[in-house]
VOROZA-636743 format. One line per field, with one value per residue (C-alpha): residue in one letter; x, y, z; residue number from 0. Coordinates in pm, 1 decimal. Layout:
N
resn = [A; ...]
u = [X; ...]
v = [Y; ...]
w = [Z; ...]
resi = [NUM; ...]
***
This chain:
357
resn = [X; X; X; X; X; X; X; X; X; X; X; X; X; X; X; X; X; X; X; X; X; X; X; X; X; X; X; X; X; X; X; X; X; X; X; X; X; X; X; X; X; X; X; X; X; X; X; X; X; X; X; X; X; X; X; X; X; X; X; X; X; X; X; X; X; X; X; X; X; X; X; X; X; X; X; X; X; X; X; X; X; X; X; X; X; X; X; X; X; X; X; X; X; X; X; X; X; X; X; X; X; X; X; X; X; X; X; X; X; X; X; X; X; X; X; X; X; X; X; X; X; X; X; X; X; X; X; X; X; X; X; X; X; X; X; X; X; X; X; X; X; X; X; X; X; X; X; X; X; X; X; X; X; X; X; X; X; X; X; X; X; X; X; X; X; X; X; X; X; X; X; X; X; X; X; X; X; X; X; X; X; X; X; X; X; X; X; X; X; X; X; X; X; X; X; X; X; X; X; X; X; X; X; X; X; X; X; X; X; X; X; X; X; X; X; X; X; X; X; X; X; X; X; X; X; X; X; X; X; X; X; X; X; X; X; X; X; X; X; X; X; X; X; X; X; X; X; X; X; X; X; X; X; X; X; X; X; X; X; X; X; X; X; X; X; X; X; X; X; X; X; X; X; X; X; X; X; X; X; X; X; X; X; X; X; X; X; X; X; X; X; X; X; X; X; X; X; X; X; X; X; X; X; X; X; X; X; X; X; X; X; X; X; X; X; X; X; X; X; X; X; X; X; X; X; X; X; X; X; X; X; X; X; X; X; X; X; X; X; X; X; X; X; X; X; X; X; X; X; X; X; X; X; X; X; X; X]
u = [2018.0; 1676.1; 1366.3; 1026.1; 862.4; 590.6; 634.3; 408.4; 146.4; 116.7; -89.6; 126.1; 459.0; 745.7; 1105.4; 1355.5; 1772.6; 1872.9; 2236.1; 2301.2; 2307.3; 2584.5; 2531.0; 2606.8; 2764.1; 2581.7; 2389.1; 2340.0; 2333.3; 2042.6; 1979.2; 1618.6; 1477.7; 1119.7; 861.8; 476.3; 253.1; -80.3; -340.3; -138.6; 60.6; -244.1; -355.6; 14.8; 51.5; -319.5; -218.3; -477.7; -219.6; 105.4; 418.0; 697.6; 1038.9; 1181.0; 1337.9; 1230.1; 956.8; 909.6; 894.4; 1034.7; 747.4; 735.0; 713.6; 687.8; 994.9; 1237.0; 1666.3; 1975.3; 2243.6; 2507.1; 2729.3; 2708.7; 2903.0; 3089.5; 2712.6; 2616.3; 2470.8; 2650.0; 2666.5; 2434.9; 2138.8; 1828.1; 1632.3; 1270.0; 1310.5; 1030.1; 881.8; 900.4; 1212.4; 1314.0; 1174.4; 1447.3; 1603.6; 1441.4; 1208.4; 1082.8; 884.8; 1190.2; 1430.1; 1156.2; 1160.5; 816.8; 801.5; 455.1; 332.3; 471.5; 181.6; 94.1; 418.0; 696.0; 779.4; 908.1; 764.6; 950.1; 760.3; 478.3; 537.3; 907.2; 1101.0; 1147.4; 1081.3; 1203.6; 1145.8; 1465.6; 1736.7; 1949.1; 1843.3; 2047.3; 1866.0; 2001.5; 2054.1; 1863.4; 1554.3; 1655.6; 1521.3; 1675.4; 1462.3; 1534.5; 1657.8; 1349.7; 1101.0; 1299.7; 991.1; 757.9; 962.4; 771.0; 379.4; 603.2; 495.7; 158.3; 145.7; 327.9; 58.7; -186.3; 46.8; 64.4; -336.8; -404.7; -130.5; -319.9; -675.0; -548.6; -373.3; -727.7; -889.9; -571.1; -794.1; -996.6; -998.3; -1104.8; -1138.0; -1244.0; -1368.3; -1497.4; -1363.9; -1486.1; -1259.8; -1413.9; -1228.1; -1134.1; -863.1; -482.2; -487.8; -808.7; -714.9; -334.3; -529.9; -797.5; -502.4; -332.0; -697.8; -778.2; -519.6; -631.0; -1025.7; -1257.5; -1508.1; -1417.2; -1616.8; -1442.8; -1719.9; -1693.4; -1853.9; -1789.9; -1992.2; -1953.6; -1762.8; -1480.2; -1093.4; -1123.7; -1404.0; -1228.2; -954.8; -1202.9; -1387.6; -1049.1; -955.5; -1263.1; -1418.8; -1720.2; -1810.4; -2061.1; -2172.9; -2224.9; -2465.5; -2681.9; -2613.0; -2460.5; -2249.8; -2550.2; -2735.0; -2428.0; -2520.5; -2926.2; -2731.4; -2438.1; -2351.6; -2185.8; -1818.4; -1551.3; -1262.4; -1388.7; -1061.0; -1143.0; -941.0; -1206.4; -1149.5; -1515.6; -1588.9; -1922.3; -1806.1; -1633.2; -1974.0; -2196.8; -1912.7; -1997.9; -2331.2; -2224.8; -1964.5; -2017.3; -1996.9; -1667.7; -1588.2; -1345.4; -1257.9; -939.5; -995.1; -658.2; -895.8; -798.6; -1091.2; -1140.5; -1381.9; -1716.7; -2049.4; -2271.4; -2570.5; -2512.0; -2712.0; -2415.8; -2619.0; -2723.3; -2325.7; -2186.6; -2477.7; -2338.1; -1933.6; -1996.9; -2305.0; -2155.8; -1758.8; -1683.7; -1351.7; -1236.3; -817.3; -668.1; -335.2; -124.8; 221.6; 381.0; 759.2; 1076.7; 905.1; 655.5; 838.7; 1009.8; 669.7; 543.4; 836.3; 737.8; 376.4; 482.0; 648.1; 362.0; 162.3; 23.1; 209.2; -123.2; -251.5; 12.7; 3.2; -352.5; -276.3; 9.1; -123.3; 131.3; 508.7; 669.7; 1004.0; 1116.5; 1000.2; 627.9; 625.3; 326.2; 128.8; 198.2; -25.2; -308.5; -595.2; -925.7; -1086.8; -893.0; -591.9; -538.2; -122.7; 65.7; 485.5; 755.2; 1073.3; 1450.3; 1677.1; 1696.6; 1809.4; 2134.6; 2148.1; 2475.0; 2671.2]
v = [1703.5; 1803.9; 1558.4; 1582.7; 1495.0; 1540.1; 1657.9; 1493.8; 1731.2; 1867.9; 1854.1; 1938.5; 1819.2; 2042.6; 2054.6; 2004.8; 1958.2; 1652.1; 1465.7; 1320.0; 928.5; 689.5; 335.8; 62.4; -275.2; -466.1; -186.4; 82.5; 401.9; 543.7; 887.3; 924.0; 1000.1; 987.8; 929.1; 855.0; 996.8; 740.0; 730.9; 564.5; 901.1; 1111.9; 894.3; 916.0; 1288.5; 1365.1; 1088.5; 848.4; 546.1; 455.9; 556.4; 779.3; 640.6; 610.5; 903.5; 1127.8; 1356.3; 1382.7; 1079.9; 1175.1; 1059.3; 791.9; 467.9; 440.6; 513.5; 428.6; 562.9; 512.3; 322.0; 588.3; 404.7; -1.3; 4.0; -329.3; -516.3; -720.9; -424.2; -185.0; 238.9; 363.5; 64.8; 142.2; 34.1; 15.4; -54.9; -245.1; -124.7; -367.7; -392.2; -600.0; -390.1; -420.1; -765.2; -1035.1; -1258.1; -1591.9; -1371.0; -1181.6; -1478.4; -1675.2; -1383.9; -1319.6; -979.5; -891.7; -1167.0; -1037.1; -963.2; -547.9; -524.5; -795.6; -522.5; -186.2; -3.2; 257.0; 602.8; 445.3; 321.0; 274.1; 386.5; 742.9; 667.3; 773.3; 1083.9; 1249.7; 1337.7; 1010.2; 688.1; 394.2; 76.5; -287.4; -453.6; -772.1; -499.1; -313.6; -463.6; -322.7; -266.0; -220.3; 211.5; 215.9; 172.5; 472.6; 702.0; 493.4; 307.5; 453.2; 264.5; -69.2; -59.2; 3.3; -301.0; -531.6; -484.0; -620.5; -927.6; -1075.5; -996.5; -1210.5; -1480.6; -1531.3; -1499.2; -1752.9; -1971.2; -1998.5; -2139.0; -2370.4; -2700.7; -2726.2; -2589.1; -2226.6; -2051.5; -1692.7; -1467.9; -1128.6; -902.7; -632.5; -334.9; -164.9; 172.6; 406.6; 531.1; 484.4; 140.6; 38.6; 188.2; 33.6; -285.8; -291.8; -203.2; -563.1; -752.7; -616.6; -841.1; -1178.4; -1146.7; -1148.4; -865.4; -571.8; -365.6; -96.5; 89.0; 385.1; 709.0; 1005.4; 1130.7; 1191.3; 1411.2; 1265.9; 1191.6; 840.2; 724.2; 805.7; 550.6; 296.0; 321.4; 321.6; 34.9; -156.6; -170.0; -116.8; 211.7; 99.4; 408.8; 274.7; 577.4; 409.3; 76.9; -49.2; -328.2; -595.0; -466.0; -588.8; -940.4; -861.6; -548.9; -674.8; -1034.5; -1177.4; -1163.0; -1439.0; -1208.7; -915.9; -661.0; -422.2; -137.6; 158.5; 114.4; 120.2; -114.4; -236.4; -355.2; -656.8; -824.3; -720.4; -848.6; -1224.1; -1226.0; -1048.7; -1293.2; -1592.5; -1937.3; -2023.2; -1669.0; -1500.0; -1140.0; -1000.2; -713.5; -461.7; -186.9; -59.4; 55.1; 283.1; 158.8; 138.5; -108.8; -186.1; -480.9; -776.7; -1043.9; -1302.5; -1668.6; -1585.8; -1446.7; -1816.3; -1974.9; -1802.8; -1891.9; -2228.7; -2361.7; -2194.3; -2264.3; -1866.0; -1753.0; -1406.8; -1326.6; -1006.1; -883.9; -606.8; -528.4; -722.2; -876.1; -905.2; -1141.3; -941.3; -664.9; -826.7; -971.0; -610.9; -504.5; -720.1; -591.9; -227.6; -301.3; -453.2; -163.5; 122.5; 435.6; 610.2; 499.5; 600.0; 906.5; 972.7; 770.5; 999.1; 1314.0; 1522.3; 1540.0; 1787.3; 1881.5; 2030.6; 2407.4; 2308.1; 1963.4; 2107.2; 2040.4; 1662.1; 1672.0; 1795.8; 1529.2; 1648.7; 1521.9; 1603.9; 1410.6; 1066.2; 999.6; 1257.1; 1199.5; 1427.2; 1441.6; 1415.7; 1451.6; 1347.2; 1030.7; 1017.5; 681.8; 490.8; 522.8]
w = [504.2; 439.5; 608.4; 634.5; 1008.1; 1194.4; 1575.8; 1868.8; 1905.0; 1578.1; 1304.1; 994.5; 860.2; 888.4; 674.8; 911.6; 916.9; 1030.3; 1030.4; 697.7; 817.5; 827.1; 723.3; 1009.5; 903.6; 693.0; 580.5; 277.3; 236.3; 1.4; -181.5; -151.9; -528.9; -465.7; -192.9; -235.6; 16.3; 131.0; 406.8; 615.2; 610.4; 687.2; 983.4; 1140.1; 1089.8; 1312.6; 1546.5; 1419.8; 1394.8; 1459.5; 1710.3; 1740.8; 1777.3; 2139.0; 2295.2; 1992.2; 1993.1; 1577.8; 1311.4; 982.2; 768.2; 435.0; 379.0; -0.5; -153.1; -381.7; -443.1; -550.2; -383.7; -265.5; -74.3; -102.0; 252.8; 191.0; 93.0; -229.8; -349.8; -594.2; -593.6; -848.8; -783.7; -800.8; -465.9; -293.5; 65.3; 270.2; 548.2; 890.4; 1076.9; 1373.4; 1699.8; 1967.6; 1943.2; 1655.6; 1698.1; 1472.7; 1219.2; 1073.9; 1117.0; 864.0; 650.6; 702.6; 910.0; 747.7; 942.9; 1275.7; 1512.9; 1629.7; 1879.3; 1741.0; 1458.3; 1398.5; 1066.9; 910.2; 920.5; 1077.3; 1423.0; 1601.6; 1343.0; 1136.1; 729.6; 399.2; 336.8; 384.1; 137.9; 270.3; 473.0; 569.3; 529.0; 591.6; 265.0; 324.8; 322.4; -13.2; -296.2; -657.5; -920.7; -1292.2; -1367.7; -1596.0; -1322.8; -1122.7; -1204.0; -1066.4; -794.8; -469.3; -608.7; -528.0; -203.7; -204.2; -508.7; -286.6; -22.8; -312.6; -400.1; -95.5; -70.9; -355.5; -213.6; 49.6; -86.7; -337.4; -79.7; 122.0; -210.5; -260.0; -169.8; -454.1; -862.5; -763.8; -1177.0; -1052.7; -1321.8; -1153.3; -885.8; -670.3; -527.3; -215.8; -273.5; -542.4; -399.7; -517.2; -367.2; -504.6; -863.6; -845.0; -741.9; -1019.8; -1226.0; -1147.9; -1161.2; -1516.1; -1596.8; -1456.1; -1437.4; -1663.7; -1514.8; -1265.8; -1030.9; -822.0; -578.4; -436.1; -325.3; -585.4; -810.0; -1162.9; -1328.0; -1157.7; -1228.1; -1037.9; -1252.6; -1559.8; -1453.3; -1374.9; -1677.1; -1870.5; -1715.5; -1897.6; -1547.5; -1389.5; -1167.3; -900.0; -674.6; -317.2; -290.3; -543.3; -532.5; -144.2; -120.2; -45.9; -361.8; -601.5; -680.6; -770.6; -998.7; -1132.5; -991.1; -681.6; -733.0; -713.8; -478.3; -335.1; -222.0; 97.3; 85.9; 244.6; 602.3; 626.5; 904.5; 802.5; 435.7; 529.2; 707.8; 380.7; 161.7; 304.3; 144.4; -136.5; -231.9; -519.6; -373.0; -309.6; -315.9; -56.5; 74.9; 89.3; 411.9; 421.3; 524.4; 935.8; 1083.5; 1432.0; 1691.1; 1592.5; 1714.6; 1516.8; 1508.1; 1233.1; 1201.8; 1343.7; 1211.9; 879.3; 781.4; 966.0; 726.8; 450.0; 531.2; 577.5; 366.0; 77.8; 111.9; 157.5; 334.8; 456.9; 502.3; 654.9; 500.9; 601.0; 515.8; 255.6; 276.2; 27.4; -208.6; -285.6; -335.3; -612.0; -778.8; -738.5; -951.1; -1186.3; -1177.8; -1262.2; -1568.4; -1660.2; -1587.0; -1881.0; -1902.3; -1930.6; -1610.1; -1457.8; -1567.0; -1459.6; -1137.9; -1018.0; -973.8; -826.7; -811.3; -555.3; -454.7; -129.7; -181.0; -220.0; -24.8; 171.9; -153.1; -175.6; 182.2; -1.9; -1.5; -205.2; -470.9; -734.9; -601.8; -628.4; -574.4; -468.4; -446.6; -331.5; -505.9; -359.9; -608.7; -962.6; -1118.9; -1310.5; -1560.9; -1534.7; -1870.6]
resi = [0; 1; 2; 3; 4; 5; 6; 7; 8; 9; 10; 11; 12; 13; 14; 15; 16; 17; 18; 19; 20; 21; 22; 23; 24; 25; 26; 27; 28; 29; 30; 31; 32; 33; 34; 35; 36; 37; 38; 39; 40; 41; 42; 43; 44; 45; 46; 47; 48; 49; 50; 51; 52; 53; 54; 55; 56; 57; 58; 59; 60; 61; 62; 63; 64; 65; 66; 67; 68; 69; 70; 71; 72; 73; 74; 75; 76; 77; 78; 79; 80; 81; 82; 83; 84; 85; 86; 87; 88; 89; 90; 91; 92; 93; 94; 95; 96; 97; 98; 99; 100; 101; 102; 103; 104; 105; 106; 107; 108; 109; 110; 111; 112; 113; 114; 115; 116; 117; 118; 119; 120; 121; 122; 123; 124; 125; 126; 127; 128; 129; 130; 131; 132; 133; 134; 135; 136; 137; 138; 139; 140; 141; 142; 143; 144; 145; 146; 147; 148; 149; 150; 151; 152; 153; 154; 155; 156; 157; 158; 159; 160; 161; 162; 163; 164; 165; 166; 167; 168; 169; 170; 171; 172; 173; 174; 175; 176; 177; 178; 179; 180; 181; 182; 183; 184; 185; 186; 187; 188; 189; 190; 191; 192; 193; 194; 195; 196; 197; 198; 199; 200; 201; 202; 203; 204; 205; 206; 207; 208; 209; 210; 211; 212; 213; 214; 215; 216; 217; 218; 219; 220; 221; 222; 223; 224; 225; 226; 227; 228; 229; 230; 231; 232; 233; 234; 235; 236; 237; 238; 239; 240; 241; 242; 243; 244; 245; 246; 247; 248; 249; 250; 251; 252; 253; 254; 255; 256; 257; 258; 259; 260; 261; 262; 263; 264; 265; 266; 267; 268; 269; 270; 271; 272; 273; 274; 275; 276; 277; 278; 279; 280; 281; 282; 283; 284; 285; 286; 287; 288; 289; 290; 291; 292; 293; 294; 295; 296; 297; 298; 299; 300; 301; 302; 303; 304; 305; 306; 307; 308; 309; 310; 311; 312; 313; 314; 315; 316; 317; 318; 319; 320; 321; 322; 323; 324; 325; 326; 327; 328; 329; 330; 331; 332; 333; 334; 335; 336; 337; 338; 339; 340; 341; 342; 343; 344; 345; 346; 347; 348; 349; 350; 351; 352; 353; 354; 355; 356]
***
């Protein structure tokens, strides 16, 4: 069968042959219909994050796809399913987090993530997945099946933000995205539909395909080259939840003043090292005479999955036709890598998907 990988050492993705899989007890094997390509895909293919598999010198790349059930292998799945498979598996024996069910809260080194580090990913013509990690989705949201992922990374987000505010009646009306890329747009996708205002900053400048969504969203375009992160509350207002997608490793320390009262930041972004001077009093001032809280998240687990489901059916046609940007099969998969400004989601396509009669 036909994978995409990335060797140690190199810098691009290459088309390779590998062995089409066969499913182990317990387990399911998957035709791959399409995968999305992220970030977190760029930063693995320059060796910027992540870990090859043992005793392997490539990883096959992807981690946000979606199939069809080929082979239900004995499992409570059937053939012809449609799936989305999440992305941590046990690392060499289990441990606490994944007997819980709660692998996305597995600490760096108690976890194994598929196409990222430990463990080669989806984007092959076939994977085998155990079925515990598969969750099916309904055949109209086949299209679409590979944003799952990246919207189950915002569910549990907003679990968690909200869990944090769980102590007292917290009514949030406004929300900031730091970010206008896919994340940030999928995200601001999901808050137009529970706040009242939206904000969604980022760096481009106008005319630009990003902005459009934003603005046809019914959100608000704030230009951090105009107006920086601090500067939001004096020209707009200080928002309830403020989402950190960027990576930017300053945001999350001007995004404490920047919050309402109350307020709290959701920080997914990964940043590399960098040192910089904050002013360490005033930001504990601001946390604790004004009742503000901060939450990482990363990774997301089965029930989110299945809430983010949810979430794309509820999601506009239209924007997701301006959101996904690209589709690419196997001839031109080089394409999907591309990452200017004119692409926001790029996908690369398997094979095709046959409805059931």
């Amino acid at each position: 069968m036909k994978a995409i990988a990335v060797y140690e050492g190199e810098s691009e993705p290459a088309l390779i042959d590998l062995p089409k899989p066969d499913p182990e007890a317990g387990e399911a094997l998957v035709r791959t219909l399409r995968v999305g390509v992220d970030g977190t895909d760029h930063e693995v293919i320059s060796g910027g994050h992540g870990g090859y598999p043992a005793d392997t010198d490539h990883m096959v790349l992807g981690h946000e796809a979606v199939g069809v059930v080929e082979d239900a292998n004995g499992t409570d799945l059937s053939a012809g399913d449609i799936v989305v498979p999440t992305v941590r598996r046990r690392p060499n024996g289990s441990n606490a987090y994944f007997e819980r069910g709660e692998p996305d809260m597995a600490p760096d080194g108690q976890y194994h993530e598929r196409g990222i580090v430990g463990a080669h990913g989806f984007m092959a013509e076939y994977f085998t997945s155990p079925a515990e990690s598969l969750v099916p989705i309904s055949p109209d949201l086949a299209e679409h099946g590979f944003l799952v992922e990246p919207i189950s990374i915002t569910e549990k987000a907003v679990e968690h933000a909200d869990a944090s505010r769980s102590a007292f009646e917290w009514t949030p009306e406004s929300a900031l995205v730091l970010g206008n890329g896919s994340l940030g747009l999928i995200t601001l996708a999901m808050f137009e539909q529970r706040f009242e205002r939206t904000y969604c900053l980022g760096r481009r400048e106008r005319p630009d395909p990003t902005i459009d969504i934003i603005e046809s969203l019914g959100s608000t375009y704030v230009n951090s080259n105009e107006t920086p992160v601090p500067e939001i509350p004096d020209t707009h207002e200080a928002p309830d939840l403020i989402y950190e997608s960027t990576g930017y490793a300053k945001h999350p320390f001007e995004s404490i003043e920047a919050l309402a009262p109350n307020g709290v930041l959701a920080a997914l972004g990964i940043p590399g090292d960098w040192e910089f001077e904050i002013e360490g009093g005033k930001l504990h001032r601001e946390l604790v005479l004004h009742n503000k809280a901060i939450v990482g998240s990363v990774n997301s687990n089965v029930g989110h999955f299945e809430a983010a489901a949810e979430t794309l059916a509820s999601l506009s046609a239209s924007f997701l036709d301006d959101l996904v940007t690209g589709i690419y099969g196997l001839d031109d998969y080089e394409d999907a890598f591309v990452d200017d400004d004119s692409t926001i989601k790029n996908a690369i396509q398997f094979s095709e998907y046959e409805k059931r009669r």
